[in-house]
N, C-alpha and C positions, 0 to 999 in steps of 0.2 A: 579216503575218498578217491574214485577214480581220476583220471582226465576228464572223463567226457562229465562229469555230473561237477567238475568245478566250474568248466566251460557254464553249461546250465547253469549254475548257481548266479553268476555272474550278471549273465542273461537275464533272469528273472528279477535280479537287482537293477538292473536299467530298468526293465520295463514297470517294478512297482515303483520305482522310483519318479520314472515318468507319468505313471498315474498317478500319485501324491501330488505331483506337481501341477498338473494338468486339472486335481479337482472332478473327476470325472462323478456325475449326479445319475441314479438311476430311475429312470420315469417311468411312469405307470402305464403298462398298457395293455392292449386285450392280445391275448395271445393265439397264434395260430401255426402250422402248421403250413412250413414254406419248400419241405423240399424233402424227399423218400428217398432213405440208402440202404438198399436189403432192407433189411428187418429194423432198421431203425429211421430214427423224426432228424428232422431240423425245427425248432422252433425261432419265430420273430423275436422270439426277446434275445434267444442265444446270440442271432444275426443283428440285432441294434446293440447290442454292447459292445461286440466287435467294433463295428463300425462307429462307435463312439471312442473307442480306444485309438483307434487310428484317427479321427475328427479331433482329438485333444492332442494327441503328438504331434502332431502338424500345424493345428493353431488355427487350422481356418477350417469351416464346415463349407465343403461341396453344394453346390444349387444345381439344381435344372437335372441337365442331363447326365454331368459330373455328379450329380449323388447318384442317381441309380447308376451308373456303370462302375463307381464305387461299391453301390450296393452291390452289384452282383460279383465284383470279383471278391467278396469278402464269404460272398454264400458257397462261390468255387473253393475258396479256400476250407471253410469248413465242411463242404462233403470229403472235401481230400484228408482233413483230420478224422473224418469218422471211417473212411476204408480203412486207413492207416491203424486205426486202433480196433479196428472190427479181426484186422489178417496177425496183429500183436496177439490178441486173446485168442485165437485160433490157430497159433504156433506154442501159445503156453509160455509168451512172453510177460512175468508180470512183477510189481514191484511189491516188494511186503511192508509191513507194516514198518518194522525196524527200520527198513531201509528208509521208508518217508520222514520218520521222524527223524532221521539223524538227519536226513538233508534239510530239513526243518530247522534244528537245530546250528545246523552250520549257515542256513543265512540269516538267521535271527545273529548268530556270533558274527559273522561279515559284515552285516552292516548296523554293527553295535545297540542294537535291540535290546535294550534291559529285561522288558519282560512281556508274559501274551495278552496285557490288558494294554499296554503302548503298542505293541503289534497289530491288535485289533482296532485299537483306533486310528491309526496310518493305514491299515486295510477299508477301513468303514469309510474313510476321504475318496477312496476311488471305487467304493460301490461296494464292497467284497465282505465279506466274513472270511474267518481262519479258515473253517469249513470247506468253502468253495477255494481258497487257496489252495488249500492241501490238493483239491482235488485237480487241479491245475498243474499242480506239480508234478503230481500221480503219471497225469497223460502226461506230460513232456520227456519226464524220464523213459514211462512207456517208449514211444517213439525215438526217443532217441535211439534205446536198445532196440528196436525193430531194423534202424538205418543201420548199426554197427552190423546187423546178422545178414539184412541181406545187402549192403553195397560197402560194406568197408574194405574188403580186400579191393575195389576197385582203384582206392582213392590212392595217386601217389605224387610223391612230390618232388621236384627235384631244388637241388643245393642253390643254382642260381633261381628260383623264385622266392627259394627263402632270403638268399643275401636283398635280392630285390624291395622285399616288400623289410626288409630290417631298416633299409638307406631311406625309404617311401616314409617310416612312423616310429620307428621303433630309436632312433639314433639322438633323437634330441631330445628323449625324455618326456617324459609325461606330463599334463598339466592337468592341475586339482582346483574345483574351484568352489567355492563355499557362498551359499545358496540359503537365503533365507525366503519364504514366501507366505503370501497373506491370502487366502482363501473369499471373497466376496460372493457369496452365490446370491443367483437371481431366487427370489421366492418362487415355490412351487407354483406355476400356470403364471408366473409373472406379467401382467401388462407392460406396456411401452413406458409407461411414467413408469412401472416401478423399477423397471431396468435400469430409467435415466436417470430414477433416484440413488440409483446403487453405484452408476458411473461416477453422479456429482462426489458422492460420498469418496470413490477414489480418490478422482482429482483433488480433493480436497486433503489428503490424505500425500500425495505427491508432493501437494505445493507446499505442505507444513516441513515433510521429509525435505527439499530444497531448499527450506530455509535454516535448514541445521536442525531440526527437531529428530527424534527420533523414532524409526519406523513405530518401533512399538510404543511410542508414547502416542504418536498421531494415530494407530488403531487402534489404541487405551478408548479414545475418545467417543468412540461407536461401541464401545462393549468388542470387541474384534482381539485377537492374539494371533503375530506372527509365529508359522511352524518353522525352526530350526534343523534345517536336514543336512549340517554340515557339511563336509569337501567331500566334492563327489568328484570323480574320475569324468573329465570334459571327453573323453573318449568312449562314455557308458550314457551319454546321452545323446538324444537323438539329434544328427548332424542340422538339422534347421533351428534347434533351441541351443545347440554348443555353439554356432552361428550369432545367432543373439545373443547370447549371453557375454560373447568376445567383445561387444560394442560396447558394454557398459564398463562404465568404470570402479574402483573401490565405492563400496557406501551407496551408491547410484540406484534406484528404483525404477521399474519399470512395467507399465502394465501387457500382461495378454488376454486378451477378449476370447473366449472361450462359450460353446454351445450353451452350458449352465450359469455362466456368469462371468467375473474378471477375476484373475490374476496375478496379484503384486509380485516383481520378484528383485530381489536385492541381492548384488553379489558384494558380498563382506571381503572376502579378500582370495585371491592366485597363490597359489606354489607350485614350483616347476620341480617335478622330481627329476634324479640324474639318471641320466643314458645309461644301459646297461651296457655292457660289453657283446659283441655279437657274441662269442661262444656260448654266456648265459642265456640271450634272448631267445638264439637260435631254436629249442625246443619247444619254445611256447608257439613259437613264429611257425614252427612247420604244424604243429598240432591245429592252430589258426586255417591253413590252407588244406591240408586235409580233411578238416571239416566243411567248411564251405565245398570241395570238391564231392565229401558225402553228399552233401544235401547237393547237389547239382544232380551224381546218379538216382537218388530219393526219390526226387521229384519225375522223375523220366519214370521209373519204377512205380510208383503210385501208378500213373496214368495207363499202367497196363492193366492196375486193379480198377480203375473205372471204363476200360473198356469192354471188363466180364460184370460190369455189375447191373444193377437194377434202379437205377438215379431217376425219379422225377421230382421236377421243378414245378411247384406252385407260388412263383410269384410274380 
């Protein structure tokens, strides 16, 4: 496995991870055509998934004027993913078959995945099929290899921002935290009572957990079963949910209110792994800044392909 596609692997582990968590529901709707790149579409549904992905790792859904200027920086972002992978296929940058499947295979092994019928149902929680995963993966890898060809010799690093950022995260070790959560969704077209029947059903579910019972015994109660997504790296989740999660204590319950419903999440227990030594970390720690310094030139670079392109916006 390369560098850059462990990086990836990793990445994509936070992020389905943060979808599992997050419970993301994918709703029905009429499909249209919101924005022309060359020879290709944006479709509304592409653009509300995003924007629900990012609406559930955050915790709060946008009103008003904040959801559209949401909205629209999420449609900026994927014209930028479809030049990117428009000038990939027109350099003969692509990923094979093999290739996908091994990477396939190594995060199903990273994050202890038994098999693709548990796969697919931790996919199906946040909307997805295998299918559409793969193809997600497809693109990232894509891309990725598009940044290594054209801004990788840009990106360099020097010794004191690696010691820097070692002293900043890397010195006191990692902290792993284990994560159990209960899934409540709102009924499809839910009304206001049936939402606030699904809250009650929480709370009720909170107050039994506060009284010593136990999570899954108190959502036994409703036909319900807590997912177990054991220790996860507090550093592979998203800094406003590793935030939260810091407040609670062992055993503790807590709900997040979410566009599709609520939430439970319980952290079972902390472990703090030990500090590496700089000369071990040092490698990963520069491979870390280098990347981020790729994607800094990337992004500069895109925007010279959407100054020759052909972009309109219907929305």
């Amino acid at each position: 496995m390369t560098k850059i596609k462990g990086r990836l692997l990793i990445i994509l582990a936070a992020v389905l991870i943060q979808l599992m968590l997050a419970g993301t529901g994918v709703a029905e709707v009429v499909d249209r055509i919101v924005a022309e790149v060359n020879n290709d579409i944006i479709t509304l549904s592409e653009l509300q998934n995003m924007a629900k992905t990012v609406e559930t790792q955050a915790g709060v859904k946008p009103k008003g004027q904040d959801a559209k200027k949401m909205q629209r920086e999420m449609l900026e972002a994927l014209i930028d993913r479809k030049l990117a992978k428009a000038e990939a296929k027109r350099r003969g940058i692509v990923v094979s078959d093999k290739e996908l499947d091994a990477a396939m295979a190594q995060f199903k092994q990273r994050n202890n995945i038994a098999d693709d019928e548990t796969f697919a149902k931790g996919l199906a929680q946040a909307g997805l099929s295998i299918k559409e995963f793969k193809q997600q993966l497809a693109d990232q890898m894509t891309q990725e290899r598009l940044m290594v060809v054209m801004v990788g010799t840009k990106a360099s690093v020097t010794d004191t921002e690696v010691r820097r950022l070692y002293d900043q995260q890397f010195k006191k070790g990692g902290t792993k935290v284990h994560i159990v959560t209960l899934r409540m969704p709102f009924p499809p077209g839910a009304t206001e009572a049936q939402k606030d029947e699904t809250k009650q059903k929480a709370e009720d579910i909170l107050t039994a957990v506060k009284r010593g019972e136990s999570l899954a015994g108190a959502a036994g109660k409703f036909s319900l079963r807590p997912s177990d997504v054991g220790f996860v790296a507090q550093s592979d989740l998203d800094p406003r949910l590793a935030e939260y999660l810091e407040k609670l204590k062992p055993k503790e319950v807590a709900p997040i209110l979410t566009q599709d419903g609520i939430q439970l999440m319980q952290v079972v227990a902390r472990r703090s792994g030990e500090a590496r030594p700089f000369e071990t970390a040092a490698p990963e720690i520069r491979r870390i800044l280098q990347q981020k310094e790729m994607e800094k030139y990337f992004a500069d670079w895109v925007k010279t392909l959407r100054e020759k392109a052909h972009v309109k916006i219907m929305l």
